[in-house]
PDB file of N, CA, C and O in Angstrom:
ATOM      1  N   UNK A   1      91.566  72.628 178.579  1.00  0.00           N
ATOM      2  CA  UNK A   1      90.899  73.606 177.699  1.00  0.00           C
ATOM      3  C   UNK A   1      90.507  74.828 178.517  1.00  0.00           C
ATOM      4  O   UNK A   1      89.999  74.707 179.632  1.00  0.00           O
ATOM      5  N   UNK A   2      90.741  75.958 177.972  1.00  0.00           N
ATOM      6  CA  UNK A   2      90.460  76.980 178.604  1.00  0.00           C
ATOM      7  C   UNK A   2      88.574  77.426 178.497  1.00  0.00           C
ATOM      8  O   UNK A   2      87.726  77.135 177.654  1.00  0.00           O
ATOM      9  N   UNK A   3      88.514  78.150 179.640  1.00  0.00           N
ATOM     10  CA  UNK A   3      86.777  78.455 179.647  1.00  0.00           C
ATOM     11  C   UNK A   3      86.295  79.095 178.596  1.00  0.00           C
ATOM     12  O   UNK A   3      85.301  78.769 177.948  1.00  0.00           O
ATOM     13  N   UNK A   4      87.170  80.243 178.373  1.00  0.00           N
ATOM     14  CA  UNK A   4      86.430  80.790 176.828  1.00  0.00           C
ATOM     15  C   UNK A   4      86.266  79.977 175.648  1.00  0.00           C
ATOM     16  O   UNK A   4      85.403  80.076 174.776  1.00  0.00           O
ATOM     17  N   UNK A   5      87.503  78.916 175.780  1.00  0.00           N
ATOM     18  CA  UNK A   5      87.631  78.006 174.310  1.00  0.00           C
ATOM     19  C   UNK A   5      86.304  76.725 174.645  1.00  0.00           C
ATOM     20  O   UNK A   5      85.664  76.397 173.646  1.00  0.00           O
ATOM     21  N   UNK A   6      86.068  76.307 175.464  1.00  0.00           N
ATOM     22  CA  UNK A   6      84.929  75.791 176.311  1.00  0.00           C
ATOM     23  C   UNK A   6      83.816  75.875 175.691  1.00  0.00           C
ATOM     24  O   UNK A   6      83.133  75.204 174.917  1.00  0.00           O
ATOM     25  N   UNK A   7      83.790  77.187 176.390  1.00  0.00           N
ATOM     26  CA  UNK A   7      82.237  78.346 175.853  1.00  0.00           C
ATOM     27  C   UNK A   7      82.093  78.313 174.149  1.00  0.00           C
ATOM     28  O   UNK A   7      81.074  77.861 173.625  1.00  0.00           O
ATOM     29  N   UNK A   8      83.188  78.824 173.383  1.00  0.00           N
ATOM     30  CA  UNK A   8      82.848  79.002 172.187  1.00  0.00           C
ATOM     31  C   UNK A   8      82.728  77.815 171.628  1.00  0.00           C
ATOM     32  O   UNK A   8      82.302  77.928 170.479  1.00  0.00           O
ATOM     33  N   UNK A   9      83.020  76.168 172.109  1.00  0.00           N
ATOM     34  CA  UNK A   9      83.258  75.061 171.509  1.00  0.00           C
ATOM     35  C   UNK A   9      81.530  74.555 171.717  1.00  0.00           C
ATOM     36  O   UNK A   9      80.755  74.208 170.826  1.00  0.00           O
ATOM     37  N   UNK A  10      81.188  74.689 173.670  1.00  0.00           N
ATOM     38  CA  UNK A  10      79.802  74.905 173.584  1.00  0.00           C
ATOM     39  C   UNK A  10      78.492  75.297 172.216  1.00  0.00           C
ATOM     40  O   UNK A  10      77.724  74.678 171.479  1.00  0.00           O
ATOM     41  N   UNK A  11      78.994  77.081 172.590  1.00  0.00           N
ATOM     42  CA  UNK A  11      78.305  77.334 171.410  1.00  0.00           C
ATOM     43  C   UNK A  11      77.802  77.042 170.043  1.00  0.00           C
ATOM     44  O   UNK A  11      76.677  77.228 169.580  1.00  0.00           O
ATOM     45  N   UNK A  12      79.022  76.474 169.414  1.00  0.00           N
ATOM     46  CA  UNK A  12      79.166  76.328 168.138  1.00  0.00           C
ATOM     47  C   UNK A  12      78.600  74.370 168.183  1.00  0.00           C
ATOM     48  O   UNK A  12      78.352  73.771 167.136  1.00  0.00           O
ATOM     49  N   UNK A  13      78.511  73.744 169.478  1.00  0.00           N
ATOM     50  CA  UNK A  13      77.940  72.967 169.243  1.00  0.00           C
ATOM     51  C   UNK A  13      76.409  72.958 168.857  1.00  0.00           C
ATOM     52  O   UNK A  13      75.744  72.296 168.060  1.00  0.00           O
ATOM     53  N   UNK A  14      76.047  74.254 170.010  1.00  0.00           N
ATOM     54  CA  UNK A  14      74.238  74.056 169.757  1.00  0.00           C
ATOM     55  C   UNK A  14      74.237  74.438 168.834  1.00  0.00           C
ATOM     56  O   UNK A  14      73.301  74.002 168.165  1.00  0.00           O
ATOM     57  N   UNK A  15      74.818  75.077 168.367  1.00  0.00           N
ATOM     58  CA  UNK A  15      74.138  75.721 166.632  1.00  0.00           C
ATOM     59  C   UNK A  15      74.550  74.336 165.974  1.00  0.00           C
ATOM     60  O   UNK A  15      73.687  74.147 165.117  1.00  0.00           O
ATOM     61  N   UNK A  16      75.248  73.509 165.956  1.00  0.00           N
ATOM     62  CA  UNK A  16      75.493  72.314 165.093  1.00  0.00           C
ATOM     63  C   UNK A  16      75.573  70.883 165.681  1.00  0.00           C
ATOM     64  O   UNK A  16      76.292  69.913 165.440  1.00  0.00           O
ATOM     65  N   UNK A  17      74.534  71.131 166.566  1.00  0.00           N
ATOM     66  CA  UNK A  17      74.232  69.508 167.097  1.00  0.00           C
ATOM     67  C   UNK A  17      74.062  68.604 166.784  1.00  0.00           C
ATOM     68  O   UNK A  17      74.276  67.558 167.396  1.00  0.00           O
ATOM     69  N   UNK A  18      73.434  68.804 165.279  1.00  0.00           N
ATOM     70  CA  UNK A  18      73.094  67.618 165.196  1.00  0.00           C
ATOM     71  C   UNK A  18      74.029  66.719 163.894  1.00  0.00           C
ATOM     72  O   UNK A  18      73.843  65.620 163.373  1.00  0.00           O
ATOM     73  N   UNK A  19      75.067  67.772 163.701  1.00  0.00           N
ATOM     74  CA  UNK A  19      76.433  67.461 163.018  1.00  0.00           C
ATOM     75  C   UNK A  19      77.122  66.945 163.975  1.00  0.00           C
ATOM     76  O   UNK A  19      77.585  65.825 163.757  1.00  0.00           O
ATOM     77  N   UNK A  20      77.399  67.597 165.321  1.00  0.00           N
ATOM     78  CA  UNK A  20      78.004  67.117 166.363  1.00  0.00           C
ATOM     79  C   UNK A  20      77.623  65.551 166.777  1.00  0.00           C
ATOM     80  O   UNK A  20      78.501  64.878 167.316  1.00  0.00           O
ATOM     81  N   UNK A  21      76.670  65.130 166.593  1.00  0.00           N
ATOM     82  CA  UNK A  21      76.377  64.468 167.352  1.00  0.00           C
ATOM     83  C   UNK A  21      76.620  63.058 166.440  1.00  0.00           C
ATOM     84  O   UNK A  21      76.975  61.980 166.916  1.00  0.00           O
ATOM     85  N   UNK A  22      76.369  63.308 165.151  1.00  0.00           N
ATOM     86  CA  UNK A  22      76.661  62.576 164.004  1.00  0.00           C
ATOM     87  C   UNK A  22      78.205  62.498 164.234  1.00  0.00           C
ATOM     88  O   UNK A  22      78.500  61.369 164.626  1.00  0.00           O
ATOM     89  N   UNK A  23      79.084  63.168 164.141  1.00  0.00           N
ATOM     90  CA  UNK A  23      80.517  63.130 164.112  1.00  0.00           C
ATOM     91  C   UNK A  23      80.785  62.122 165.126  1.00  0.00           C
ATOM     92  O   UNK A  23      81.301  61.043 164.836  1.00  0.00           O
ATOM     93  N   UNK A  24      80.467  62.428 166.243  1.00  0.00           N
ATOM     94  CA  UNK A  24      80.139  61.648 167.858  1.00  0.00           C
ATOM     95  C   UNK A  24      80.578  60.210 167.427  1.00  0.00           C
ATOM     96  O   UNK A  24      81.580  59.495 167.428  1.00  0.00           O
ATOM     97  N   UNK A  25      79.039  60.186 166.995  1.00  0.00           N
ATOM     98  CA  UNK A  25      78.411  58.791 166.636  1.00  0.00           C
ATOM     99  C   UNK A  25      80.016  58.163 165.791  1.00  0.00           C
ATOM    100  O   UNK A  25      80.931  57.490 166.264  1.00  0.00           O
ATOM    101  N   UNK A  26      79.835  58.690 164.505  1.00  0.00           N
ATOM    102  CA  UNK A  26      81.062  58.181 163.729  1.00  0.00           C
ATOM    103  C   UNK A  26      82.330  57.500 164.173  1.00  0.00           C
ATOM    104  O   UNK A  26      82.887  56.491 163.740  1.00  0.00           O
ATOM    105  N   UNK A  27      82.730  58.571 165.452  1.00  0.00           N
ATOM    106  CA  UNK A  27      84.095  58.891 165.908  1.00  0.00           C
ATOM    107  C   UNK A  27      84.181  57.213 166.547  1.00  0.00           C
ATOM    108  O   UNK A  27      84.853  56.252 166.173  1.00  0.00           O
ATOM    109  N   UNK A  28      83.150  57.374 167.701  1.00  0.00           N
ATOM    110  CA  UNK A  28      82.520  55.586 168.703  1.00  0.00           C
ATOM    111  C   UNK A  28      82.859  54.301 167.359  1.00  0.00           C
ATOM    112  O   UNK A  28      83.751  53.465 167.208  1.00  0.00           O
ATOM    113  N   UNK A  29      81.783  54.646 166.658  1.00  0.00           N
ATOM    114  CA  UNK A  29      81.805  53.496 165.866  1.00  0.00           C
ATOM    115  C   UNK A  29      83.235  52.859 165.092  1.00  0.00           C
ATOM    116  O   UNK A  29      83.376  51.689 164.739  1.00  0.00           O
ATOM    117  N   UNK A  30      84.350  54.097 164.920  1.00  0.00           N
ATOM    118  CA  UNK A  30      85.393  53.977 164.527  1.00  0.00           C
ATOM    119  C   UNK A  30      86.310  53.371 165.138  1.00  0.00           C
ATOM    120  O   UNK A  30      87.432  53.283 164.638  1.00  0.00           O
TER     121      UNK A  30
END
């Protein structure tokens, strides 16, 4: 993955962490 795609994947996590983190969760349990 490139650094900018990185950065913006970063970003768009903190703004949606706690979707992220749910998805996360889902993805494991799957």
């Amino acid at each position: 993955m490139s650094l900018p795609a990185a950065r913006m994947f970063n970003d768009v996590g903190n703004l949606n962490s706690g979707a992220v983190v749910a998805l996360a969760q889902a993805c494991q349990q799957d």
